[in-house]
Backbone as JSON Lines, residues from 0, in Angstrom:
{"i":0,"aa":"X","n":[22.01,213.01,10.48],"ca":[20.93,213.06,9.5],"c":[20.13,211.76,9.52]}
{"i":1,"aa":"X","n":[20.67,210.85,9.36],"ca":[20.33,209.44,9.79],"c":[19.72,208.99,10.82]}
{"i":2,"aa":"X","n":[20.32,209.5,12.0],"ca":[19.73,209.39,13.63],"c":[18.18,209.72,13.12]}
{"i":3,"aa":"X","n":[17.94,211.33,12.98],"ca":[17.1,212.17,12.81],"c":[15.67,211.25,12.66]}
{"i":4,"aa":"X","n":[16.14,210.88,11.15],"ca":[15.19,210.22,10.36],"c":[14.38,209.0,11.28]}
{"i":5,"aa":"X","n":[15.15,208.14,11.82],"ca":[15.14,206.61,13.19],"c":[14.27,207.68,13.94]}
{"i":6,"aa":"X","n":[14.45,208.88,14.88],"ca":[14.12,209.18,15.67],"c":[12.48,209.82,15.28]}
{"i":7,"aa":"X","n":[12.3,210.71,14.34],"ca":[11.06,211.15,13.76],"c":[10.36,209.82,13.59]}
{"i":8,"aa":"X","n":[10.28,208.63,12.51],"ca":[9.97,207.57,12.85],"c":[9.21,206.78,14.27]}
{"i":9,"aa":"X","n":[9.97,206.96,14.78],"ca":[9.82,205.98,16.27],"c":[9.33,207.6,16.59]}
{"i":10,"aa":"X","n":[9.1,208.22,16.6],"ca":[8.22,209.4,17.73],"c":[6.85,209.57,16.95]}
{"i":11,"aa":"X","n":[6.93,208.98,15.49],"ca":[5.68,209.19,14.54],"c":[4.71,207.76,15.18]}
{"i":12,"aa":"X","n":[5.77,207.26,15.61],"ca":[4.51,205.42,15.8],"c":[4.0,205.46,17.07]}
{"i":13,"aa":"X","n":[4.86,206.36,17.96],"ca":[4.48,206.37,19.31],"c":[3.15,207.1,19.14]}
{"i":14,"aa":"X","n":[2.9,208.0,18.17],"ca":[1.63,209.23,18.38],"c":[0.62,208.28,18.01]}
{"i":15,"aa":"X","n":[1.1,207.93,16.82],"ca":[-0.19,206.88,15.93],"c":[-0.42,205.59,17.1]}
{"i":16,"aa":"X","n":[0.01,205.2,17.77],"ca":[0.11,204.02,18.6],"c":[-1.22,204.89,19.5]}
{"i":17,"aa":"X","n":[-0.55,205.84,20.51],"ca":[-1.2,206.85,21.54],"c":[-2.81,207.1,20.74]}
{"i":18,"aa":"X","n":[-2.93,207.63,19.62],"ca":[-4.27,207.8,19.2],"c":[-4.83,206.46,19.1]}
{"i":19,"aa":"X","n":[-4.48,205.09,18.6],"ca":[-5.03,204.36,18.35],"c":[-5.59,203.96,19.49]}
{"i":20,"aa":"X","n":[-5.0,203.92,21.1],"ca":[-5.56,203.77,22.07],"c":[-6.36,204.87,22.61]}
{"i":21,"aa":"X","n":[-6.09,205.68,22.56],"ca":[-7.81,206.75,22.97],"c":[-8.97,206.67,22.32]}
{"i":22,"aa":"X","n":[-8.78,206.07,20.66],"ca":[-9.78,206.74,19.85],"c":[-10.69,205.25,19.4]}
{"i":23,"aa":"X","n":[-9.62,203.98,19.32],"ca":[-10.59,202.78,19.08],"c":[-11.49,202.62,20.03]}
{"i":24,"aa":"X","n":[-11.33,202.57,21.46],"ca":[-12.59,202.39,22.6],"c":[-13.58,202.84,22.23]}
{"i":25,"aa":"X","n":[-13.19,204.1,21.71],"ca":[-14.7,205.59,21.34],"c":[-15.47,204.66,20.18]}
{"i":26,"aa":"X","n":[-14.65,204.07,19.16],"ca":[-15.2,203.62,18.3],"c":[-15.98,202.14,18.46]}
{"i":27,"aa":"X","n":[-15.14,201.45,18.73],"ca":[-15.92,200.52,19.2],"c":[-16.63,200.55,20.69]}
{"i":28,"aa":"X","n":[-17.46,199.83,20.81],"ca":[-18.54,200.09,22.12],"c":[-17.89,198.52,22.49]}
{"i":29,"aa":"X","n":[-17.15,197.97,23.58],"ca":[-17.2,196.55,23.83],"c":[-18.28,196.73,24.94]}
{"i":30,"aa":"X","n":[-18.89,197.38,25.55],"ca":[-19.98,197.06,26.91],"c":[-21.13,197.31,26.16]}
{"i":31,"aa":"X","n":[-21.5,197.1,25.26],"ca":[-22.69,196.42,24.64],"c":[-23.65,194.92,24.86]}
{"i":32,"aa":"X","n":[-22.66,194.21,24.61],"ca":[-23.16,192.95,25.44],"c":[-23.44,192.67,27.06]}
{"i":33,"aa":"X","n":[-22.99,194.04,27.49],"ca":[-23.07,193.41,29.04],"c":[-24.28,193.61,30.03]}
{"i":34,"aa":"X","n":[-24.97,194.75,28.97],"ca":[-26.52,194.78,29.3],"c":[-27.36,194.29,29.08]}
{"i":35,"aa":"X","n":[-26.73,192.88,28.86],"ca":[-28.23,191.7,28.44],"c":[-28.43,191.23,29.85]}
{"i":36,"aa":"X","n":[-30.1,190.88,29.73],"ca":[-30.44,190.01,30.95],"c":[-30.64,188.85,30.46]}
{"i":37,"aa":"X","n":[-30.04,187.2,31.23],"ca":[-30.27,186.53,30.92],"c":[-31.58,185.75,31.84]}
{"i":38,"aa":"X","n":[-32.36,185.63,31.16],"ca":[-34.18,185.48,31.87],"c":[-34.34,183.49,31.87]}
{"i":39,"aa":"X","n":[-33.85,182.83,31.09],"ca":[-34.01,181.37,31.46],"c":[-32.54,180.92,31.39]}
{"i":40,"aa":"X","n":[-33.31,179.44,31.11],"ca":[-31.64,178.36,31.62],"c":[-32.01,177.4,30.26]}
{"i":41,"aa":"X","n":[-30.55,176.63,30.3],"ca":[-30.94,175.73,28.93],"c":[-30.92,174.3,29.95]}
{"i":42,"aa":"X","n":[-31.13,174.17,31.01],"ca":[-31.12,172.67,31.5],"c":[-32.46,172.38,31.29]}
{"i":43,"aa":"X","n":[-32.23,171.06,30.91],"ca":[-33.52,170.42,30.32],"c":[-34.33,169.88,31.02]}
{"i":44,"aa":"X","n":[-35.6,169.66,31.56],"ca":[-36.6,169.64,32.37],"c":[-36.32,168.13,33.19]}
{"i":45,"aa":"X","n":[-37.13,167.63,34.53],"ca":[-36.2,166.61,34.88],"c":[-37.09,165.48,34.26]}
{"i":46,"aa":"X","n":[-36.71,163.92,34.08],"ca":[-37.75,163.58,33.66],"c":[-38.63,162.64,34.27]}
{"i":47,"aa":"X","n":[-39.92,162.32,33.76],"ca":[-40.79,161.44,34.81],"c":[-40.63,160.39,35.5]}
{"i":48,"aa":"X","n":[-39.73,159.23,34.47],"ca":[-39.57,158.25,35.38],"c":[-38.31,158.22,35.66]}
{"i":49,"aa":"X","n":[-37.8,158.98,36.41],"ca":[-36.4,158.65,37.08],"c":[-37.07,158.38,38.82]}
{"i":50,"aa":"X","n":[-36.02,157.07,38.88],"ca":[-36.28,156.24,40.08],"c":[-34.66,156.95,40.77]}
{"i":51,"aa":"X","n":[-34.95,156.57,41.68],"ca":[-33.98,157.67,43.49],"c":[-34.01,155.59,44.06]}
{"i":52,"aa":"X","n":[-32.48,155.25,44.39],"ca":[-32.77,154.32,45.27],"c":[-31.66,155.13,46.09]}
{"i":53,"aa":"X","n":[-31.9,154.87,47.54],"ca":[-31.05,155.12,48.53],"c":[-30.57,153.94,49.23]}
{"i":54,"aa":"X","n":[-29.21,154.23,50.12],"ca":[-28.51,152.9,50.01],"c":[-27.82,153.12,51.61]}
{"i":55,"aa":"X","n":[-28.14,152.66,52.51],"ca":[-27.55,152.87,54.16],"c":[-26.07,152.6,53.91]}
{"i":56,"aa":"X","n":[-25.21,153.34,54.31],"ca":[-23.69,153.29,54.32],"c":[-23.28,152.84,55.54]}
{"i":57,"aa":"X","n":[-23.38,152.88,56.86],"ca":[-22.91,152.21,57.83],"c":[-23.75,150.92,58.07]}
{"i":58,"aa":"X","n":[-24.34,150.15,57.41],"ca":[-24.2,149.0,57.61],"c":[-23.52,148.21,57.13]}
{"i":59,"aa":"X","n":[-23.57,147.28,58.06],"ca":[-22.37,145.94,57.71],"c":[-22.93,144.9,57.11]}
{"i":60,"aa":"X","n":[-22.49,144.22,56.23],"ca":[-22.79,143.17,55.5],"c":[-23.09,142.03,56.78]}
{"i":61,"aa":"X","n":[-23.71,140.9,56.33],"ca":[-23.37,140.17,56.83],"c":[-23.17,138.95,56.52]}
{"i":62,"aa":"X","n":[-22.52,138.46,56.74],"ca":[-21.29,137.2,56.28],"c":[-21.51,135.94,57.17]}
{"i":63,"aa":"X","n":[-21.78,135.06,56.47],"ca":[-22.03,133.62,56.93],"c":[-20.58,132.69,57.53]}
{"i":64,"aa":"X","n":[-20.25,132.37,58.61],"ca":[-19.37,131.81,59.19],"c":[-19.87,130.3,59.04]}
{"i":65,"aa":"X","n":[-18.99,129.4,58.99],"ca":[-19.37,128.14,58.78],"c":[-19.04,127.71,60.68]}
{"i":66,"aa":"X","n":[-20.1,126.76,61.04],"ca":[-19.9,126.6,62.34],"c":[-19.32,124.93,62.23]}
{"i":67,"aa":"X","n":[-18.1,125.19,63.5],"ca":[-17.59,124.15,63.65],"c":[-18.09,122.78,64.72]}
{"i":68,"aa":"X","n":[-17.88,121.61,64.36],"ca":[-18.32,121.09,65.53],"c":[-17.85,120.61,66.55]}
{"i":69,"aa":"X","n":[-18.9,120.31,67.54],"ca":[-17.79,120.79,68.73],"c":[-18.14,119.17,69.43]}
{"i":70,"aa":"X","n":[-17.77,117.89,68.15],"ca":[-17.26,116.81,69.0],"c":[-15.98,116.87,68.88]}
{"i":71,"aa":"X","n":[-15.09,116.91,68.07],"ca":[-13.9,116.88,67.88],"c":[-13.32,118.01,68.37]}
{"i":72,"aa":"X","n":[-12.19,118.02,68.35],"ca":[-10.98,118.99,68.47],"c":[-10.8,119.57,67.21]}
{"i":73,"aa":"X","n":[-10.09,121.29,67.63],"ca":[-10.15,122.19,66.51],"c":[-9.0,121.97,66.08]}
{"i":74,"aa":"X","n":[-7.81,121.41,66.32],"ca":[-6.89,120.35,65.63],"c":[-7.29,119.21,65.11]}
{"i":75,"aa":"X","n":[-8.28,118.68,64.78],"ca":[-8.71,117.45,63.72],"c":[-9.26,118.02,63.33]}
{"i":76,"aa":"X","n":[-10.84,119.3,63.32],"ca":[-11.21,119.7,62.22],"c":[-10.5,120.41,61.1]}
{"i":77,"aa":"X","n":[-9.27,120.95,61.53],"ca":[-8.64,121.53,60.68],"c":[-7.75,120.86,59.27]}
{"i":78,"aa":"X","n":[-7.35,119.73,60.53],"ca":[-6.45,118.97,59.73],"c":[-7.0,118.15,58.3]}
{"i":79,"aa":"X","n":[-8.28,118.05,58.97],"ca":[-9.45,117.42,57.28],"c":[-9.67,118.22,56.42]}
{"i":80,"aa":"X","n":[-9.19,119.83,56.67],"ca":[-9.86,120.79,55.83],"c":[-9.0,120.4,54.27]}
{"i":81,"aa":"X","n":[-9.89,121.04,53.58],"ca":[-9.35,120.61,51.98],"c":[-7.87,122.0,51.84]}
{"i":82,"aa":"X","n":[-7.65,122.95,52.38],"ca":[-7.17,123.72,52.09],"c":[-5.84,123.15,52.96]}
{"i":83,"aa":"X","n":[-6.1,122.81,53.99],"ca":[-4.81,122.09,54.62],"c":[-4.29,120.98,53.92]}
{"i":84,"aa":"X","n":[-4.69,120.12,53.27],"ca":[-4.33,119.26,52.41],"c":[-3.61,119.58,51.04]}
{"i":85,"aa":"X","n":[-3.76,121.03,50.67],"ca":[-2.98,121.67,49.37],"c":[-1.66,121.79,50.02]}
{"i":86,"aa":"X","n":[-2.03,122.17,51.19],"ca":[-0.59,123.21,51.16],"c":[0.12,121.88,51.87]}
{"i":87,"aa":"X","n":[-0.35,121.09,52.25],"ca":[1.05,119.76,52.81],"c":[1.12,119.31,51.56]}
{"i":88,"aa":"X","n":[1.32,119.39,50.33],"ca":[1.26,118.47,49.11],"c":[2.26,119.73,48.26]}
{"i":89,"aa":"X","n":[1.83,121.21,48.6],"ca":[2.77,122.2,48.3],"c":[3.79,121.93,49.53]}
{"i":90,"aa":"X","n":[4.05,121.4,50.11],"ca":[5.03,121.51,51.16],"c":[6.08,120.56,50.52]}
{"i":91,"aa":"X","n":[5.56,119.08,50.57],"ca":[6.37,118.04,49.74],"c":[6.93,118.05,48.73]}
{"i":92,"aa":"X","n":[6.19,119.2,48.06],"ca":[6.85,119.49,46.14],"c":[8.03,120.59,46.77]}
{"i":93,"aa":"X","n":[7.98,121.33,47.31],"ca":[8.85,122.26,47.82],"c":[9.97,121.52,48.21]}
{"i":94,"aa":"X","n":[9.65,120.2,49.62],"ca":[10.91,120.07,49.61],"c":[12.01,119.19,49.38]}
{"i":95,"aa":"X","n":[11.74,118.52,47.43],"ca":[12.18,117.85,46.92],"c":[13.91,118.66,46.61]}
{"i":96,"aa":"X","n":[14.72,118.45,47.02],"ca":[16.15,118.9,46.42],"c":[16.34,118.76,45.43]}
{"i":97,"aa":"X","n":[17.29,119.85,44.41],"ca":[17.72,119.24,42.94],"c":[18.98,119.94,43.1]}
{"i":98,"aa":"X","n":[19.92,119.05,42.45],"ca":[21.08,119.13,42.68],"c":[21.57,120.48,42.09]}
{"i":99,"aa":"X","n":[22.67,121.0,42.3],"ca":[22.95,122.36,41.55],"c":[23.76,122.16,39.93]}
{"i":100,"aa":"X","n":[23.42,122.89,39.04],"ca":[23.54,123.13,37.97],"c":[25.19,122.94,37.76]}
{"i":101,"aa":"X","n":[25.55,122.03,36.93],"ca":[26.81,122.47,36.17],"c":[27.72,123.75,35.56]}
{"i":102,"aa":"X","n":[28.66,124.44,36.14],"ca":[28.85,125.62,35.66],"c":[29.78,125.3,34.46]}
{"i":103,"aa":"X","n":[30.38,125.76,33.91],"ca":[30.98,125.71,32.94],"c":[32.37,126.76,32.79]}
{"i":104,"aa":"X","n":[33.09,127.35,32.61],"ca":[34.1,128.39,32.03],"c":[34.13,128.5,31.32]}
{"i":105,"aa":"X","n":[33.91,129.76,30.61],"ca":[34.06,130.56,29.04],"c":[35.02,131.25,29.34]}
{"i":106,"aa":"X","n":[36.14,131.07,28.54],"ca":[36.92,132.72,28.39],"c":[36.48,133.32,27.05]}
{"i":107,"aa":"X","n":[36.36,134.62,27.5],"ca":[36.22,135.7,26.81],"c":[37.41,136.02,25.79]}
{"i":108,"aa":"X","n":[36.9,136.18,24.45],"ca":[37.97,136.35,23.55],"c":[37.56,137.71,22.45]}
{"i":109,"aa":"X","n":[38.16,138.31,22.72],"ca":[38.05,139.28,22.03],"c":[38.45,139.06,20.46]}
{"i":110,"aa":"X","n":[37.61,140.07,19.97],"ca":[37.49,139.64,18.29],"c":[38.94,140.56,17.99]}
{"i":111,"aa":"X","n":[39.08,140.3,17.21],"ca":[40.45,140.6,16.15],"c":[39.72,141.65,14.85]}
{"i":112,"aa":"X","n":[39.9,142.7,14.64],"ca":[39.58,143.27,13.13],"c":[40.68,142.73,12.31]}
{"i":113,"aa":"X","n":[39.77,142.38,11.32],"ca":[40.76,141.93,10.31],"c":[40.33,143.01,8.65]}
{"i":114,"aa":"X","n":[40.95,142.27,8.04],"ca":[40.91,143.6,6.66],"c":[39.34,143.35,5.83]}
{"i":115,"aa":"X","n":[38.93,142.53,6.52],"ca":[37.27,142.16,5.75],"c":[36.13,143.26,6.77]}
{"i":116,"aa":"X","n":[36.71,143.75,7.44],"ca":[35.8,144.77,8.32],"c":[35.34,145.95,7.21]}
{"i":117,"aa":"X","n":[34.51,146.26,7.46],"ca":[33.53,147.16,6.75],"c":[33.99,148.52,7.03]}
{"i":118,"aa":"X","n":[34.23,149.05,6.98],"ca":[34.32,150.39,7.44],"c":[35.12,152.0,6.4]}
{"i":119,"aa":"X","n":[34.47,152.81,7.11],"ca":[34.58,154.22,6.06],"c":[33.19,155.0,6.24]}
{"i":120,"aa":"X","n":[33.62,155.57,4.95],"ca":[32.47,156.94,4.59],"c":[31.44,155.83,4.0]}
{"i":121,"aa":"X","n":[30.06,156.15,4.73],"ca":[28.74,155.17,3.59],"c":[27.81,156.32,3.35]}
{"i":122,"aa":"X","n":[26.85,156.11,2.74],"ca":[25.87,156.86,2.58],"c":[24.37,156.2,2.63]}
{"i":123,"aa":"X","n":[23.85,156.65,3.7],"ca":[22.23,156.04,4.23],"c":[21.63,156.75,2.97]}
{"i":124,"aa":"X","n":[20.72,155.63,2.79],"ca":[20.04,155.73,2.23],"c":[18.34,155.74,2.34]}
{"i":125,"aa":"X","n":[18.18,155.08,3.9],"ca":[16.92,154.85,4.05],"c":[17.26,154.18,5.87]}
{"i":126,"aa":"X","n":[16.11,154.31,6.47],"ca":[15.9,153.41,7.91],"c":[14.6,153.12,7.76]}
{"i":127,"aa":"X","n":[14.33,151.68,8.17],"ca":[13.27,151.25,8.36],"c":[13.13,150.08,9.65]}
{"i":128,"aa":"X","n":[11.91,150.17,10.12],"ca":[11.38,149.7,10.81],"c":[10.82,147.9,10.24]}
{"i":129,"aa":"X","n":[10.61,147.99,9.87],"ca":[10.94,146.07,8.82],"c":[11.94,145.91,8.46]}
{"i":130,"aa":"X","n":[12.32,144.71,8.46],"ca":[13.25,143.87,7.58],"c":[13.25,143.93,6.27]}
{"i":131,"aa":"X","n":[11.65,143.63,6.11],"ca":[11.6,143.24,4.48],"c":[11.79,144.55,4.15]}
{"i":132,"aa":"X","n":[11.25,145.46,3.88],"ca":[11.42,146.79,3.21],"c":[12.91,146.6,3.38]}
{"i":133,"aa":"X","n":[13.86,146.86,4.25],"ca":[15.15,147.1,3.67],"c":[15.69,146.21,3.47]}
{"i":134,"aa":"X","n":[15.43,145.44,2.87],"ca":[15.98,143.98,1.96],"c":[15.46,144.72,0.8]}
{"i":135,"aa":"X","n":[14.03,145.33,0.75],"ca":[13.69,145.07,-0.74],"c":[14.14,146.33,-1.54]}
{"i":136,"aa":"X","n":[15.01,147.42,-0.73],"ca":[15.43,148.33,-1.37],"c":[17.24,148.44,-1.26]}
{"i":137,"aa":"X","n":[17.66,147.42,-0.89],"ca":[18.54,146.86,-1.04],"c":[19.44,146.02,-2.21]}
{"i":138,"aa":"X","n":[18.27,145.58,-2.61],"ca":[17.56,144.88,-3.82],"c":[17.9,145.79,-4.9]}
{"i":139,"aa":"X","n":[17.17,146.42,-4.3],"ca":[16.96,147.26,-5.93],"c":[18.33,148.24,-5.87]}
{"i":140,"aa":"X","n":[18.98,148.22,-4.97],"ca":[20.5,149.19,-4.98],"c":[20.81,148.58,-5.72]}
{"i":141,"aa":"X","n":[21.03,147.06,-5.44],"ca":[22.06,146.09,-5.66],"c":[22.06,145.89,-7.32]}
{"i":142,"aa":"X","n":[20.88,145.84,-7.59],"ca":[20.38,145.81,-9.37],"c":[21.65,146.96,-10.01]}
{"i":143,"aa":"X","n":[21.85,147.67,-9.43],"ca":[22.51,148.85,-10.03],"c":[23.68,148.97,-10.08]}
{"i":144,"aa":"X","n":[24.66,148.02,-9.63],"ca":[25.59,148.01,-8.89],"c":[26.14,148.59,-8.14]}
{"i":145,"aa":"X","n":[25.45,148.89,-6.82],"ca":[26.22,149.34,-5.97],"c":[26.32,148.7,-4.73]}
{"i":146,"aa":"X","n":[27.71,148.68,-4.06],"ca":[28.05,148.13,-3.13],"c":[26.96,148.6,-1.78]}
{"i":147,"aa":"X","n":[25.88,147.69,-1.04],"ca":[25.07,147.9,-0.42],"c":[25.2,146.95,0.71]}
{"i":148,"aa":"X","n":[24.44,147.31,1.65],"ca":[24.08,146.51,2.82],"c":[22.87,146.87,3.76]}
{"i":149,"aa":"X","n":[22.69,146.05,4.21],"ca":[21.91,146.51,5.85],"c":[22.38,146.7,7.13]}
{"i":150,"aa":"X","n":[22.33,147.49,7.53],"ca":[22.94,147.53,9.34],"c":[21.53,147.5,10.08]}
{"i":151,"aa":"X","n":[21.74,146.55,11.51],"ca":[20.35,146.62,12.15],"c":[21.25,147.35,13.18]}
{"i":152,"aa":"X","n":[20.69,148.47,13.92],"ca":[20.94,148.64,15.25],"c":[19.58,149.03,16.31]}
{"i":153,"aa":"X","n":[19.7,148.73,17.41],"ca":[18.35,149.27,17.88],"c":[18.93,150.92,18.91]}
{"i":154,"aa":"X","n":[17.51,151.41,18.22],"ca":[17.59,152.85,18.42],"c":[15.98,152.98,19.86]}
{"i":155,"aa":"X","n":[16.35,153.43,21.07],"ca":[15.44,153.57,22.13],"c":[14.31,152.56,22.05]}
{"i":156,"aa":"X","n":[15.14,151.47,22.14],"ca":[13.89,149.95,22.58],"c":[13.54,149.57,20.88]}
{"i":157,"aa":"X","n":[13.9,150.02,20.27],"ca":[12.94,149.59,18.84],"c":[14.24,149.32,17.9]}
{"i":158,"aa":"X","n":[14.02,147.78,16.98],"ca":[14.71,147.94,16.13],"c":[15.01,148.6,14.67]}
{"i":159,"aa":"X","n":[15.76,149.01,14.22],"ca":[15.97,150.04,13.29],"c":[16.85,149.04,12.61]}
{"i":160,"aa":"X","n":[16.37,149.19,11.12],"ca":[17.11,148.18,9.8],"c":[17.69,149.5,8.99]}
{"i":161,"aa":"X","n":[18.78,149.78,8.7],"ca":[19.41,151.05,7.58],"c":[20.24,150.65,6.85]}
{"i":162,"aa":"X","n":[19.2,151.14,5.44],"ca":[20.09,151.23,4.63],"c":[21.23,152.14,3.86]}
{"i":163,"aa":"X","n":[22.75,151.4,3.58],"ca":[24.09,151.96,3.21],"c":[24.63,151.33,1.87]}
{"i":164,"aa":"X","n":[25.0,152.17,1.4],"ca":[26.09,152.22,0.33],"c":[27.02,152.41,0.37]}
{"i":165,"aa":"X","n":[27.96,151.55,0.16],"ca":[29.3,151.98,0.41],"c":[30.2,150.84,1.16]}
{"i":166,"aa":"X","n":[31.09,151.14,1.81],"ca":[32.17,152.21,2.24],"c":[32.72,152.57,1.24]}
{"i":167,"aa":"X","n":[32.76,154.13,1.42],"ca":[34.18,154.39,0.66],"c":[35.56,155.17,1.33]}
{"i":168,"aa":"X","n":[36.41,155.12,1.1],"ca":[37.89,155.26,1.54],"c":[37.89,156.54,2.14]}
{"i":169,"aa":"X","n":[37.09,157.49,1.26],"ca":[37.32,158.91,2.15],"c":[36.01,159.78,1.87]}
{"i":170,"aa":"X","n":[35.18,160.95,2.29],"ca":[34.47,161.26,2.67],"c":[34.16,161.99,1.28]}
{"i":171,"aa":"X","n":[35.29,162.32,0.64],"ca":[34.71,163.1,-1.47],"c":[33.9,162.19,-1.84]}
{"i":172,"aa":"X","n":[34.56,160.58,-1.71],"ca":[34.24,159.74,-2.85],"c":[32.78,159.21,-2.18]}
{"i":173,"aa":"X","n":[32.28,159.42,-0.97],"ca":[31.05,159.09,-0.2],"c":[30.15,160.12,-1.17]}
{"i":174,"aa":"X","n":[30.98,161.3,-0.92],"ca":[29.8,162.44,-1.5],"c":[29.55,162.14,-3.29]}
{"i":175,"aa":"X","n":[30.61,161.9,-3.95],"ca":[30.47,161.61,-5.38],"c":[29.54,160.23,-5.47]}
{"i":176,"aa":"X","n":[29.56,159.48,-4.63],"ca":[28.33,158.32,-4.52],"c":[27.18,158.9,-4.37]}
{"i":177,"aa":"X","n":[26.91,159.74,-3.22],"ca":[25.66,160.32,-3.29],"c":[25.42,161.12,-3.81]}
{"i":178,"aa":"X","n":[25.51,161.79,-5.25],"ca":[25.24,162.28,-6.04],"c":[24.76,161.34,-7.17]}
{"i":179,"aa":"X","n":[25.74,160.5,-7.22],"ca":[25.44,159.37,-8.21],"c":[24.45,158.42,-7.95]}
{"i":180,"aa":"X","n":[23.84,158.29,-6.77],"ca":[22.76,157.59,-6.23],"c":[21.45,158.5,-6.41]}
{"i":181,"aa":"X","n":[21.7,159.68,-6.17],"ca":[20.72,161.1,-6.74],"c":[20.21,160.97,-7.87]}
{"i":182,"aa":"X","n":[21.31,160.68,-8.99],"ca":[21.11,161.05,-10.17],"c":[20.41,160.26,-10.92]}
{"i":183,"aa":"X","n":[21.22,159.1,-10.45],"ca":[20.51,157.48,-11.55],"c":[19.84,157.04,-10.97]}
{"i":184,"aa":"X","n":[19.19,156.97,-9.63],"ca":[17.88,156.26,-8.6],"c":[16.74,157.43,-8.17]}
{"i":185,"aa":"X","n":[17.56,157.98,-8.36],"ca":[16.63,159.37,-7.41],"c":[16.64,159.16,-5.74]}
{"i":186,"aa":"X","n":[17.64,158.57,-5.22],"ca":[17.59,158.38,-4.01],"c":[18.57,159.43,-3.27]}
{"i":187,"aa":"X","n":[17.85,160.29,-1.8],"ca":[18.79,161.01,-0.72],"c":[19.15,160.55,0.0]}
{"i":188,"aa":"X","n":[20.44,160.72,0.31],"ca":[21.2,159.8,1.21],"c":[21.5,161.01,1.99]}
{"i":189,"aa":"X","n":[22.58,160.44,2.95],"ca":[23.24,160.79,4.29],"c":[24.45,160.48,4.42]}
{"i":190,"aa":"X","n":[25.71,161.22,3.94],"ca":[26.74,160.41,4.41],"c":[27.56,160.42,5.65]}
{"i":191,"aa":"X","n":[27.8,159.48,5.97],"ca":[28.05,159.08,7.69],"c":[29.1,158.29,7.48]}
{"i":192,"aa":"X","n":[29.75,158.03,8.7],"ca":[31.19,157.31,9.35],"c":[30.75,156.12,9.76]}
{"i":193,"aa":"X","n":[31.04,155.39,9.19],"ca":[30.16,153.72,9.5],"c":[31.66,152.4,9.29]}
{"i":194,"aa":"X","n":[31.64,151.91,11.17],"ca":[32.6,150.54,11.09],"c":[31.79,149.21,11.53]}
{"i":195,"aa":"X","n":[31.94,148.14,11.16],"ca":[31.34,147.56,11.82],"c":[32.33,146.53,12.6]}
């Protein structure tokens, strides 16, 4: 009985579909427009004083050579040249020695977590792109008492300043913060897994 009904349906849209394509063409005319002649142009006439320079492409420039003279030798004229005189003066600065650098040894020491580490459930409150802005709403957490901070991390080349509330011990008491940050600030947070 059900089928029935689906099937009458879908055989009722196919007809109405089928007429709508035989019978809109009839109704509308779209080859109306196509019997226009178009008789001018809209380019705008050329105008009087336009100047035409033409310009020869295979010729060669021509370029002034300085002529040398020919009492001396082309090993002494050279050697007077001003440009030969840079580079023996870049030669001498070049090849002054300096002794090599002092190295030093660092060992690497790995940090220790200790119980002052930050970490738990926080709740973002904000990211910004300045400093000052998340100082200055930091600020105003802090007025309220709540345990706040800034984290900078950089996010694809750019630094990112975010602001957190919190830690708290487990992920309820994150959410009962951000409600309570909702309620009395009007601020939406995010709560997230944050160590530092």
């Amino acid at each position: 009985m059900q089928e029935n009904k689906i099937k009458q349906r879908v055989v009722g849209g196919l007809v109405l579909l089928a007429l709508a394509v035989i019978f809109i063409p009839m109704v509308l005319d779209f080859r109306k427009d196509y019997d226009q002649v178009i008789n001018g142009t809209n380019i705008p006439p050329k105008p009087k004083d336009m100047r035409v320079e033409t310009f020869e492409l295979n010729q060669t420039p021509q370029v002034k050579v300085p002529r040398l003279s020919t009492n001396g030798s082309v090993e002494e004229a050279l050697a007077n040249h001003p440009l030969v005189q840079q580079k023996r003066a870049a030669d001498v600065v070049a090849a002054k020695v300096l002794p090599p650098p002092s190295i030093q040894a660092v060992a690497f020491v790995k940090p220790v977590l200790t119980g002052t580490a930050r970490e738990g459930w926080t709740v973002q409150v904000g990211s910004f792109g300045s400093e000052s802005n998340a100082k200055g709403l930091r600020d105003k957490i802090r007025k309220n008492y709540f345990a706040v901070f800034v984290d900078s991390v950089n996010v694809k080349g750019k630094l990112s300043h975010r602001v957190r509330v919190g830690p708290a011990a487990d992920k309820d008491k994150a959410n009962r913060l951000k409600k309570r940050l909702q309620k009395e600030m009007g601020l939406k947070g995010l709560v997230i897994w944050h160590r530092q």
